[in-house]
C-alpha positions, -999 to +999 in steps of 0.1 A: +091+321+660+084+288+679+105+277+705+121+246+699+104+228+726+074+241+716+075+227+677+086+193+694+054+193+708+033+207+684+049+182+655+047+147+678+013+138+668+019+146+628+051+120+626+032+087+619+007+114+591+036+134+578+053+118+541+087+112+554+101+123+515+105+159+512+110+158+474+074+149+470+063+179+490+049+207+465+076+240+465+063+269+455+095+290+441+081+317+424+056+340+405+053+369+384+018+394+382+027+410+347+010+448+349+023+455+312-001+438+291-034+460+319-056+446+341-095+437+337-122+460+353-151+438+373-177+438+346-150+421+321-152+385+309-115+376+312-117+364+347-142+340+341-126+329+310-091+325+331-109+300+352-121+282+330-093+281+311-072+270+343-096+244+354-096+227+321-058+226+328-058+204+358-088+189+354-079+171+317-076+137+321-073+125+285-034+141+287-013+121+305+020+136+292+020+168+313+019+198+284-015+212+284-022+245+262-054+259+259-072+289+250-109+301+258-129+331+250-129+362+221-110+386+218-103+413+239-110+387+267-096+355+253-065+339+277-041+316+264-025+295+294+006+268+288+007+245+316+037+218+317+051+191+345+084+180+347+086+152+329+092+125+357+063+136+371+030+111+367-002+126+357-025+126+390+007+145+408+011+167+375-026+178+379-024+186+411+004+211+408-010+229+382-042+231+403-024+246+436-008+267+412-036+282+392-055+287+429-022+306+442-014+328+407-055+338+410-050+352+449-017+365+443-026+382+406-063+392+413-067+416+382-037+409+360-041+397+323-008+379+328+011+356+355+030+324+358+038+306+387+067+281+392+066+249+415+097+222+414+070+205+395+055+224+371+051+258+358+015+276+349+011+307+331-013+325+315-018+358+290-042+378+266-011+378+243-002+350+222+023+326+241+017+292+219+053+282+206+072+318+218+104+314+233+106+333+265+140+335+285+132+357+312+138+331+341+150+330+376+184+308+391+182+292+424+212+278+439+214+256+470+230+279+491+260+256+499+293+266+488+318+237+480+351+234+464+344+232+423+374+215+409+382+210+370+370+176+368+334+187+384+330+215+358+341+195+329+318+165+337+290+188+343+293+207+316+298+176+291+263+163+310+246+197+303+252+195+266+242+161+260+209+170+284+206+198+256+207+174+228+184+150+242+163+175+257+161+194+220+155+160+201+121+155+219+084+152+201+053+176+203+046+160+236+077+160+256+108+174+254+128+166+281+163+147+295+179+132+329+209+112+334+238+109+361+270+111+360+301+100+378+330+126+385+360+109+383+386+126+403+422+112+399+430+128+437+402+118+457+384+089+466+352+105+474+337+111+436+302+126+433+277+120+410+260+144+391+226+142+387+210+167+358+178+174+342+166+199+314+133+209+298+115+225+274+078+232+264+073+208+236+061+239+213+093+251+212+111+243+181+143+224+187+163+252+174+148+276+202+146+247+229+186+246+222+184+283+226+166+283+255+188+259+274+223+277+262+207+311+280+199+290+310+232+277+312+251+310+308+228+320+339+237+288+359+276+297+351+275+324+364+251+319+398+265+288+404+301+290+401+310+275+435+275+253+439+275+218+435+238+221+432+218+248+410+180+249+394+171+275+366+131+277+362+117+301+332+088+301+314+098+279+281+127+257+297+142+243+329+177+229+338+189+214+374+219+198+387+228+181+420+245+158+437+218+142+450+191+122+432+160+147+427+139+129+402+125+096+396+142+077+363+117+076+335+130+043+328+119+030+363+089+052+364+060+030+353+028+050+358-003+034+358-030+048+337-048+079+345-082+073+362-116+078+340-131+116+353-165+108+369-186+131+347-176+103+324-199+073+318-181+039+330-167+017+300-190-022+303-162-037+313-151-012+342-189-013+353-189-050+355-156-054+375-164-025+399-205-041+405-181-079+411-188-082+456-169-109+473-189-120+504-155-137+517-146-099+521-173-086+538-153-089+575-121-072+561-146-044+551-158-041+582-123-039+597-110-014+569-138+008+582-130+005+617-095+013+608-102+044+589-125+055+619-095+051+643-072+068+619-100+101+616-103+101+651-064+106+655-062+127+629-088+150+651-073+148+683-038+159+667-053+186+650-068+200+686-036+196+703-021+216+673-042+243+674-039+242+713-003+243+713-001+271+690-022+291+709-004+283+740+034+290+725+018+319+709+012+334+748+039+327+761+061+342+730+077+373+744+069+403+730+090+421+704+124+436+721+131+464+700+098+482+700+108+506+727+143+509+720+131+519+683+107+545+699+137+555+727+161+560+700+135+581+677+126+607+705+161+610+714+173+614+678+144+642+676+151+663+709+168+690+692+146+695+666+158+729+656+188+720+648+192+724+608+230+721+590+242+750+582+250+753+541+229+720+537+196+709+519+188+684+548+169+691+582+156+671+610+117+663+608+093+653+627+081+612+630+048+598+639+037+570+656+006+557+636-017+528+653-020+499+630-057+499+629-056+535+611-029+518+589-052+490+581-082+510+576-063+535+552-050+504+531-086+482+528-070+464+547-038+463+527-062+452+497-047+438+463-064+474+447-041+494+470-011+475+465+020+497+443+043+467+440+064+446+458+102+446+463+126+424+480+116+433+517+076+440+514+046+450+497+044+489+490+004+503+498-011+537+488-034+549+515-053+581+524-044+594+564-058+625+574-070+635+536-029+632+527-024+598+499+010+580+516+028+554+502+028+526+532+057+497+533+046+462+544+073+448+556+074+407+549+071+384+584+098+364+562+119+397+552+156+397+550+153+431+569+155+425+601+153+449+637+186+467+629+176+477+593+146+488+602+155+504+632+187+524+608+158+529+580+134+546+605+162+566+624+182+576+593+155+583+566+134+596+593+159+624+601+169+632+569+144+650+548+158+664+514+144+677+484+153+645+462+145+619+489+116+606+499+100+624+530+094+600+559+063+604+579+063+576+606+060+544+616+043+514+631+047+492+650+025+461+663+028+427+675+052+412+645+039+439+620+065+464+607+054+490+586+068+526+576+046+556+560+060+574+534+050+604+514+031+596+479+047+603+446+021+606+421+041+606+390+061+573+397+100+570+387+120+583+358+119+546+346+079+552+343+093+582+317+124+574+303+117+539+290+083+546+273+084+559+238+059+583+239+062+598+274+101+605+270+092+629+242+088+651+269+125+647+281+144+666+257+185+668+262+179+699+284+161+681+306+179+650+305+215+666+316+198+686+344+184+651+357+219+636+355+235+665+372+211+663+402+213+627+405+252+633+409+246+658+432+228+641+455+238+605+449+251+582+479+250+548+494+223+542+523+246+516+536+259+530+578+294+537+574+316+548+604+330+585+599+364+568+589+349+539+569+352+540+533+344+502+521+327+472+533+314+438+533+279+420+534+268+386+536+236+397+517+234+410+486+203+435+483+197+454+448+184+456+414+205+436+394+223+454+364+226+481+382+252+468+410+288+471+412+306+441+397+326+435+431+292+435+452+275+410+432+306+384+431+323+390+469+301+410+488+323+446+490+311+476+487+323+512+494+321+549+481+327+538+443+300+510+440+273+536+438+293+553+411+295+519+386+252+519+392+252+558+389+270+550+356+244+525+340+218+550+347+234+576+329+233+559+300+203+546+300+189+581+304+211+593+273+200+558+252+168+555+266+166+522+270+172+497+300+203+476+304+189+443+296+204+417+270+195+418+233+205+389+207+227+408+182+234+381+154+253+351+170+262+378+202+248+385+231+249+421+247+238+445+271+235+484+272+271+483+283+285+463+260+269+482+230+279+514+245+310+505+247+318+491+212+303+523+196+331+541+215+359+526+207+345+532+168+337+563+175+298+558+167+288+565+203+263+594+190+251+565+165+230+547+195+218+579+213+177+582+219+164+591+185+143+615+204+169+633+206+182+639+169+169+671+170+186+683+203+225+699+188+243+699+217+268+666+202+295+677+225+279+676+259+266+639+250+296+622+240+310+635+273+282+623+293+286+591+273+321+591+279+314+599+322+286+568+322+314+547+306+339+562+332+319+552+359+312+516+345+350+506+347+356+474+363+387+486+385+372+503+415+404+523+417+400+537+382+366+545+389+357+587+397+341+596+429+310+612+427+326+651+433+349+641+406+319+631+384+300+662+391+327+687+385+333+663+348+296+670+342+299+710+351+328+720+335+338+708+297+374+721+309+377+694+333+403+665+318+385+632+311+405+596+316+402+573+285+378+544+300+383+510+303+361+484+293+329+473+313+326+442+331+309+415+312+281+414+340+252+418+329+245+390+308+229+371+336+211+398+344+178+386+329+175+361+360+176+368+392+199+346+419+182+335+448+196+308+477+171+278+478+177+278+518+159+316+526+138+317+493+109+337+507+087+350+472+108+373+450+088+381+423+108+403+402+128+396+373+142+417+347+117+422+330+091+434+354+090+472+351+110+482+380+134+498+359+162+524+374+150+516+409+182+528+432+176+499+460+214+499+465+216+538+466+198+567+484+157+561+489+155+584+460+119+594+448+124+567+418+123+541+444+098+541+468+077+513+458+113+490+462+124+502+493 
């Protein structure tokens, strides 16, 4: 980081350059590669296609409404891309959007067949699967990071804002479907009454039945996020919604744009040719001063850019170097002096750690090339590489990463020294300038999500196999977090994880302890015995998860109804319904009435053990489908539910299923 002193002097020259309005800065929030629909090979068409497609996008100058969806090339190659502004945007600003965002989506998803990108201002995305008029609801909540005190009268004016934003926003044409308006809270105690300011979209191909759809998801999401925010912003791929207190869009009333300028490829209308060729002589002196002006302005311009680069490179000596380097490499030889030492009666063992040099690192990565990229997660970027003839799974972590020295200082220290049949084996680490990077051991035949969720691999898992899974994941399962040997709960200010698999209580406050691995060893449980994920599904005029479903077939006694139809021909009714009824035990709201995880194991070992009647699940996870992140340390999450990760235990142990998350 820059020292204060240093940014002063590196930003002095910029203030007369630099727009003073932040809201008409470009924010990226957001993007999604999409692996599930493949990747092109080099000798495809659909590249070329893409770009095409992308540049007719923001290079169209005959729409001036800000929807633009196109489609180029045959089939298996053709791309379909949907490109839409929000609509207080003008045109020129709109095209410009979509054009840093279709450069960005291209770098960041080289070889997918499917992305989409989110800026405040517009959203771009693109797919070899047909996307014309198809609602899709798998969006992503961004709240302002502030916590305020909500009161009735807030809530009730926002929400009575929201739903006539809905039906103004539904009511829109082919071309533009979209609402803003204010609000005043009127607060009989105070004196100081905000305004609301709010804004919803949808892509004009929606119908208004699923724009109204659309929306309604959006704002269960923002309910639930944003319950103490005064300001919250939902972006997804068919609809948008945002509320603040403050002003964050122009009126379309007062928003007069003139009209979109003629492309030059274009041949000049008569009338445009003769009033451009018109030359005032009286003008000829102003010219000449314009010119000098713009000269004095370049030259500036140049000399601030020199004393930028200067300064950088001058605060850039003078930064210290990294503390924690040697105290990382202290701690690791002193952790491994007694190497010899094994537990008695126990599965784990101290190993040995490596220090690798970053250049070997780089070289083993292509220098950490999109090809050799796994995925990405909330801390890094996860690399397959080849050291010494051995493939290793390599962990970038992010300059911008919520993981700071003390994680990764406990990650390198704690996984490092315990090596464990289920976990993944730790080789080493590196460390170098501001890079951060830990080698792990590759696992070739990815995570039980890869298996369990695909209907033709999980033939393969019959019920056999599945209960012997479950039984080892009890066996083994525990939260990474660093207790103190007297310590049973917690708090955090940051909440790390997969969401639908977290513990009610750490998602809302924070708190966790012993039990809130148990609720997410619960949901995977029965996912393994459903074979399906815990995501929502529309079931008539409901909305439900894996947990609500699972529970509603037990209290009718039709739990066995819902069970993997791979595994009709598996007999063994009895031990199901009471792995059914441990998953739903586990699931329980009330962390007291929750089992601990010896309790769970001896429930799953012995069919004499007594079994509690369970509670009802938390309704939880109907947010799940976007993913909360604070606008004020937004640093380029890119998953949502939907992106594959599956029963990755980012909460839990660094399990084999969950290396590319870590």
């Amino acid at each position: 980081m820059l020292s204060s002193r240093c940014l002063l002097f590196l930003l002095l020259p910029l203030f007369f350059t630099i727009n003073s309005d932040a809201n008409d800065q470009l924010i990226f929030r957001n993007h999604k590669c999409n692996n599930d629909l493949g990747n092109f090979t080099g000798d495809s068409a659909y590249p070329n296609n893409r770009d095409t497609v992308l540049g007719k996008i923001y290079s169209d100058r005959e729409i001036d409404y800000g929807f633009y969806n196109f489609s180029y090339g045959e089939e298996p190659d053709i791309v379909n891309a949907i490109g839409f502004c929000r609509g207080d945007v003008n045109p020129n600003d709109c095209r410009d959007c979509l054009k840093s965002s279709a450069v960005l989506l291209t770098e960041r998803c080289p070889i997918q067949k499917e992305a989409i990108g989110y800026y405040d201002l517009c959203t771009l995305r693109y797919s070899n699967a047909s996307i014309f008029g198809v609602m899709n609801t798998n969006g992503y909540v961004y709240n302002s990071g502030k916590k305020a005190v909500v009161d009735d009268a807030f809530n009730q004016t926002l929400s009575g804002l929201l739903d006539e934003l809905k039906s103004a926003g539904a009511e829109g044409d082919s071309r533009k479907k979209f609402a803003e308006k204010s609000v005043k809270v009127i607060e009989s105690n105070s004196s100081n009454n905000d305004t609301i300011y709010g804004l919803v979209q949808c892509t004009p191909d929606l119908t208004k039945q699923n724009c109204t759809t659309c929306l309604d998801l959006a704002f269960d999401d923002l309910s639930f996020w944003c319950k103490e925010m005064k300001g919250c912003l939902y972006l997804g791929p068919s609809c948008s919604v945002r509320y603040d207190i403050v002003q964050f869009y122009q009126s379309i009333v007062n928003n007069t744009e003139s009209p979109a300028p003629q492309p030059s490829s274009q041949a000049i209308s008569p009338k445009a040719s003769s009033g451009n060729s018109t030359t005032n002589p009286s003008n000829t002196k102003g010219k000449k001063r314009v010119l000098r002006t713009a000269i004095a302005i370049v030259l500036a311009l140049v000399v601030a850019a020199i004393l930028v680069v200067g300064g950088c490179i001058y605060c850039e000596r003078r930064k210290p170097k990294p503390q924690y380097t040697a105290e990382i490499q202290d701690a690791v030889q002193e952790t491994y002096e007694d190497e010899d030492e094994v537990k008695a009666g126990n599965d784990l063992k101290v190993g040995d750690l490596l220090q690798f040099d970053f250049e070997t690192i780089k070289l083993a990565t292509g220098n950490f090339s999109d090809a050799s990229a796994l995925g990405q997660g909330g801390f890094g970027t996860v690399y397959k590489g080849t050291l010494d003839g051995l493939d290793v799974a390599i962990k970038r972590l992010a300059n911008n990463s919520k993981q700071g020295e003390t994680e990764f200082k406990n990650e390198v220290l704690l996984t490092g020294k315990l090596q464990h049949r289920n976990l993944v084996k730790l080789l080493g680490f590196c460390l170098h300038r501001g890079e951060r990077l830990l080698i792990y051991e590759f696992v070739p035949n990815k995570s039980l999500d890869y298996i369990i969720f695909d209907s033709i691999k999980r033939a393969n898992l019959n019920w056999e196999r599945r209960l012997k899974i479950i039984k080892d994941i009890a066996r083994d399962f525990g939260i990474a977090k660093l207790f103190a040997p007297n310590q049973t709960h917690g708090m955090t200010s940051t909440v790390i994880g997969t969401y639908g698999y977290m513990a009610p209580e750490y998602i809302k406050h924070g708190e966790f302890s012993i039990k809130s691995d148990v609720f997410s060893f619960g949901v995977i449980v029965l996912e393994i015995i459903y074979g399906r994920r815990n995501t929502k599904f529309r079931d008539g005029e409901n909305i439900k998860d894996l947990l609500d479903n699972a529970w509603e077939n037990w209290k009718t006694g039709t739990s066995l109804d819902i069970v993997d139809p791979m595994l009709e021909q598996d007999l063994n009714k009895d031990e199901k319904k009471r792995c059914i009824h441990v998953g739903l035990l586990c699931v329980q709201e009330d962390i007291d009435v929750r089992p601990t995880m010896s309790s769970v194991l001896l429930m799953l070992s012995s069919t004499s053990y007594p079994l509690p009647e369970p509670s009802e699940p938390p309704f939880l996870m109907q947010p799940k489908r976007a993913l909360s992140i604070s606008l004020s340390d937004y640093s380029g999450l890119t998953k949502s539910s939907d992106s594959g990760s599956g029963s990755q235990f980012t909460q839990g142990s660094t399990t084999k299923s969950s290396v590319t998350d870590q």
